[in-house]
C-alpha positions, 0 to 999 in steps of 0.5 A: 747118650748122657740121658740115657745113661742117667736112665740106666743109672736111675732104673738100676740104683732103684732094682738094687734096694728092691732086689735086696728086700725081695732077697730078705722075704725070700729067705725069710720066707723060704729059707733059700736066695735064688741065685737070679738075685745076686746076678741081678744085684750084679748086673745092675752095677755095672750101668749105675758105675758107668753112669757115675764115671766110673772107669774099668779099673774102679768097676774091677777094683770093686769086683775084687772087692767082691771076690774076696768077700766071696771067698770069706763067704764060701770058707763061713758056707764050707764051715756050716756058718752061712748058706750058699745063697747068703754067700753069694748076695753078700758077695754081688751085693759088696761090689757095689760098696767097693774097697772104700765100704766093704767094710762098713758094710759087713760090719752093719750086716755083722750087727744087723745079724746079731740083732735079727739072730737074738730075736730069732732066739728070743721068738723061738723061747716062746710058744707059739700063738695057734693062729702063727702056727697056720703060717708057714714061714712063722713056723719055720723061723720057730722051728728050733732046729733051723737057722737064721735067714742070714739074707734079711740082715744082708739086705738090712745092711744094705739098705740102711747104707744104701745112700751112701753107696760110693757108686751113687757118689760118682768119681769111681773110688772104687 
């Protein structure tokens, strides 16, 4: 049983790095996140905090953890200040950070969206090359009527706290 709740651990701790960078190319791509991706980034909790001893209080306390950023993520969606898909892949993506980093977490996304936004405005200040202008996405992110795919620096955020993650530590301090 151990062996294969290490599997599950290894197979899920792996799905999340590789799910969030594929949310970041979707929105930057498409300027949309499917919702399979947060369910995926969701799911994939569960078996890595098991693994890790978590017990059901901490799975729920991380679950709380994720609500209430989903809460602030639906207000910043009703206020035109997020998509609906950034809301929802930073809300699944903070349960696996817990109570114990959420914050960090949102303030590494808070930063990474202040850097990918000033360069997002600076690219959109110069003309476009012709040869970027035949590449959908390029002209999209130029297209100074659009937003900034927020997902990329969710995913960002994540990323660079990844191995870090309270799940990956074990002990269930969610």
């Amino acid at each position: 049983m151990d062996l294969i709740l290490a599997t599950a651990k290894l197979f899920a701790a792996a799905a999340f790095p590789l799910v969030m960078a594929y949310a970041a190319l979707s929105d930057l791509r498409d300027y949309q996140i499917p919702n399979w991706i947060s369910v995926v980034v969701l799911i994939c909790f569960f078996p890595v905090a098991a693994a890790s001893g978590w017990g059901g209080m901490a799975m729920l306390a991380s679950l709380g953890a994720g609500a209430v950023v989903l809460i602030g993520g639906l207000a910043l969606f009703a206020f035109g200040m997020l998509g609906g898909g950034d809301a929802k892949l930073l809300a699944s993506s903070s349960v696996w950070f817990g109570w114990s980093a959420v914050i960090d977490y949102l303030l590494a996304v808070a930063l990474c969206g202040g850097v990918l936004s000033l360069a997002v405005l600076v690219y959109r200040r110069w003309p476009m090359p012709r040869a970027w202008a035949e590449i959908a996405w390029l002209r999209a992110l130029h297209a100074k009527d659009r937003g900034v795919p927020y997902g990329v620096a969710i995913a960002i955020g994540a990323l660079i706290l990844f191995p870090d993650l309270p799940v990956l530590a074990g002990g269930g301090h969610g």
